[in-house]
VOMI-24405 format. One record per atom (N, C-alpha, C, CB): x, y negated, z. Coordinates in steps of 0.05 Angstrom, whole numbers, plus 32768, in hexadecimal, padded with zeros to 4 digits. Each point is the difference from the previous one (the first is absolute). Glycine has a CB too. Example, Ala and Ser with C-alpha at 12.3 -4.5 7.8 and 13.67 -1.06 7.14 Angstrom:
// VOMI-24405
81088072809C7FEE7FE8800080127FE880007FDA80178019801F7FD47FD980107FE880017FF17FEA800E8018800D7FD5
***
This chain:
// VOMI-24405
80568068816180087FE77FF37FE77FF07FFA802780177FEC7FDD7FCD800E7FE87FEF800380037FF87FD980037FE980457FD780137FB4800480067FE780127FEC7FF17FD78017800480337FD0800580137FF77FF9801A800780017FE57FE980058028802D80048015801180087FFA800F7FEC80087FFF80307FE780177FC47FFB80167FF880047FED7FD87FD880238039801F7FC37FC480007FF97FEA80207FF07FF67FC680008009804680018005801D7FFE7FF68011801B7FFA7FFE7FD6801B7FF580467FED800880157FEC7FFC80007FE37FF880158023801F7FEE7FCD7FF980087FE77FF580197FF4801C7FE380017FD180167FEF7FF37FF17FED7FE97FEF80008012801D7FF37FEE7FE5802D7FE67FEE8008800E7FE27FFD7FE48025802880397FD17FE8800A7FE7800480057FF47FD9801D8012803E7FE0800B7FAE80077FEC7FEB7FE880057FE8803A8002800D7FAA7FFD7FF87FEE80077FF57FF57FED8005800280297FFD7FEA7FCA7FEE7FF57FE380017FD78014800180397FD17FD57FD0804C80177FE2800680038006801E80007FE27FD57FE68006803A80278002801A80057FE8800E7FF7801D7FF580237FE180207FCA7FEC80147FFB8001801580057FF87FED7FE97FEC8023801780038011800B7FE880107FE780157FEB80397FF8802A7FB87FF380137FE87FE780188014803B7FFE7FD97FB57FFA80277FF6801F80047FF480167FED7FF97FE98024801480287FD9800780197FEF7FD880067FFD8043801A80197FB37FEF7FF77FED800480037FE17FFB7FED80237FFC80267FE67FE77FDF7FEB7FF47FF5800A7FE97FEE7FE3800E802780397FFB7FD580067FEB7FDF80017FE0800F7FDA80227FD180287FD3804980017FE8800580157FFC80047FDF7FFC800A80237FE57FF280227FEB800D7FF47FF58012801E7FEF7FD97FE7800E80377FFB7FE9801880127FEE80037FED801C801880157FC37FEF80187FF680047FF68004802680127FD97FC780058023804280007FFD801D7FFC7FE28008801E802980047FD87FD080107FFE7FEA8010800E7FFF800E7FE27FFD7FFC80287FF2801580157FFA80157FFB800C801680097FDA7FF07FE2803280227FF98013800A800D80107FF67FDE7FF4800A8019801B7FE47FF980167FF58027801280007FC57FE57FDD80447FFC80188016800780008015800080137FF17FF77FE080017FF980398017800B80117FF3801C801280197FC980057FC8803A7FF98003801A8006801280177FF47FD97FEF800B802280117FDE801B80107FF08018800080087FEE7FF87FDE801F7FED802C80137FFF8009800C800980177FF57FE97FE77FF38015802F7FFE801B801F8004800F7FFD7FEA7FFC8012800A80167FD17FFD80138005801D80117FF27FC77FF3800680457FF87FE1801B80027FFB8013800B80177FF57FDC7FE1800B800B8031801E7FFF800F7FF7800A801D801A7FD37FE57FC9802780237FFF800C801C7FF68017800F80017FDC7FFB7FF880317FEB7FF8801B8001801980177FFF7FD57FEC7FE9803F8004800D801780187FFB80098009801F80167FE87FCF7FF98032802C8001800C801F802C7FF87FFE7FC3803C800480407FB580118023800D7FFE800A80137FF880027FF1801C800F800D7FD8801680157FFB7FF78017800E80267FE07FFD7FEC8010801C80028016801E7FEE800B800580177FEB80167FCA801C7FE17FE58008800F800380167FE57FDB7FD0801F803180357FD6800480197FF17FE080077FEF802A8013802A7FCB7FD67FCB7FE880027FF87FF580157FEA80077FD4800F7FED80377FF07FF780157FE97FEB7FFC7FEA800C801A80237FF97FE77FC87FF67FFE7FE87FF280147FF3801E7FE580007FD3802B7FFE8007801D7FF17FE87FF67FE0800A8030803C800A7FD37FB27FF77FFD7FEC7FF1801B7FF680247FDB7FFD7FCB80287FF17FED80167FF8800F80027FE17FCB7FF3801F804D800A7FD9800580037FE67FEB7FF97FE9801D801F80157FDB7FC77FF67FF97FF67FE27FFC7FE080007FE580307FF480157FBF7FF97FFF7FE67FFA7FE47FFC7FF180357FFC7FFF7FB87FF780077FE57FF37FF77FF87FEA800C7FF480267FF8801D7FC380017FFB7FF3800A7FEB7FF38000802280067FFE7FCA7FF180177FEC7FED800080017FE77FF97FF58017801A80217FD27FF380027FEF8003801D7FFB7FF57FDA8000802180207FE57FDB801D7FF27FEE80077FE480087FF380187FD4801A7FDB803880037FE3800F801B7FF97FEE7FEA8007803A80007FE27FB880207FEF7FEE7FFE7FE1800F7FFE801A7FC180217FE1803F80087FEB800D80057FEE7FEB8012801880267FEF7FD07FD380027FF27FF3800B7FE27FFF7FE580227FFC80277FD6800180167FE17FFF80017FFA7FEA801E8006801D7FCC7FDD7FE37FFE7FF27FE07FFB800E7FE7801E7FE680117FC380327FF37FF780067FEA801280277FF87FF57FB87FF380248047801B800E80167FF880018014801D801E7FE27FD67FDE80368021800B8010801680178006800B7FE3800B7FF4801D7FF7802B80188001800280058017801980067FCA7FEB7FE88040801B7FFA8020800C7FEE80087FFE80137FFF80197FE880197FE97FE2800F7FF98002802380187FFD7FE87FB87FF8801C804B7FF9801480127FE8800F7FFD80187FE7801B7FEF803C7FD97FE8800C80057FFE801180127FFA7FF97FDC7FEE800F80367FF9801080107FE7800F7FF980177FE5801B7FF980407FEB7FE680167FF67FFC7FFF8024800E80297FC67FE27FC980478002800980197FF0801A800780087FD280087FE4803A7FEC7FFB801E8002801B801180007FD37FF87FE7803F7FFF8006801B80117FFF80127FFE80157FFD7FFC7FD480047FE3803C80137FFC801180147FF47FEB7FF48025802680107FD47FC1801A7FF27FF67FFA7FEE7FF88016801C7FF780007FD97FFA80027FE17FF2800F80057FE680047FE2802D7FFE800A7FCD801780017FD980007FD5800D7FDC803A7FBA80387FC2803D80037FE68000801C7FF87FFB7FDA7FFE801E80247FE37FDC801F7FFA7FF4800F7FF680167FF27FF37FD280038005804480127FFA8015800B801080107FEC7FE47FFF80238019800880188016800C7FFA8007801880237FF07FEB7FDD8033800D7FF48010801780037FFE8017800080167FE880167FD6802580017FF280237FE97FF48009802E7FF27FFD7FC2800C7FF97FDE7FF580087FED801A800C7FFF7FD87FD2800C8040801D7FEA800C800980068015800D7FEA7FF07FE18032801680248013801780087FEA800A801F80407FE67FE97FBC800380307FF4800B800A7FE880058008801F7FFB80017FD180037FE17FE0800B80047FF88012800A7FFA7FF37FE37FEE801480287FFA801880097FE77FF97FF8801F801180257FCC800B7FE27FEA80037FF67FED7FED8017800D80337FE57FF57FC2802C7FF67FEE800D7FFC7FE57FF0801480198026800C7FE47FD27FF97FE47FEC7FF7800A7FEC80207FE1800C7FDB802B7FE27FF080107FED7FDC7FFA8004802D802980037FD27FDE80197FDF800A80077FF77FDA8007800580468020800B7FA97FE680017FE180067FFD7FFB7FE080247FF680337FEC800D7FC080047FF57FE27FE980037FF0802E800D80007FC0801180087FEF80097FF07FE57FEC8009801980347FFB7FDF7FC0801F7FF4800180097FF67FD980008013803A801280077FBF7FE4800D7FE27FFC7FEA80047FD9804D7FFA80287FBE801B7FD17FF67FF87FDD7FE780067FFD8028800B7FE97FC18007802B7FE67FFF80037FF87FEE7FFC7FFF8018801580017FCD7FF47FF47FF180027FFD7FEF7FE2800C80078033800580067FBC7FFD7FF37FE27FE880167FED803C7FEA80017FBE802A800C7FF2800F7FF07FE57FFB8002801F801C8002
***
């Protein structure tokens, strides 16, 4: 998808600003328009089909590093955390976004939030 394709998914199509928490070192970052439609690649075009029977294997636990709040006029209106050492998430949007992650988009995701540290 072209990053104008990838930014009419929600919560990207209804977010005016996007941050991103890193656990780490106690920072907010706001995203740039770059910044944010890389996020947004890595959202929608990293996911594997259904059909490719993608695999996830979670390590039973949650620590999350990172925290991406979406925001429309000052209020949030999704948020998403990722322990990507763990392989999971906690978030308010409904788990059809992330159903077919695999540790590929995991090792992409991790590698996408380096660049804030």
């Amino acid at each position: 998808q072209t990053p104008r394709q990838v930014l009419k998914h929600y919560p990207f199509s209804k977010a005016d600003s996007i941050q991103v928490d890193l656990y780490s070192s106690g920072k907010s970052i706001p995203l740039n328009r770059k910044q944010t439609i890389e996020l947004a690649e890595n959202f929608y075009n990293l996911r594997k089909p259904a059909e490719a029977k993608s695999v996830r294997v979670t390590l039973g636990c949650y620590e999350p590093e990172y925290k991406v709040h979406f925001f429309r006029k000052s209020a949030e209106i999704a948020w998403l955390g990722l322990s990507l050492a763990c392989r999971d998430f906690k978030s308010n949007l409904s788990s059809d976004y992330f159903e077919n992650y695999c540790d590929e988009t995991f090792e992409r995701l991790e590698k996408y939030f380096e660049k804030f540290e």
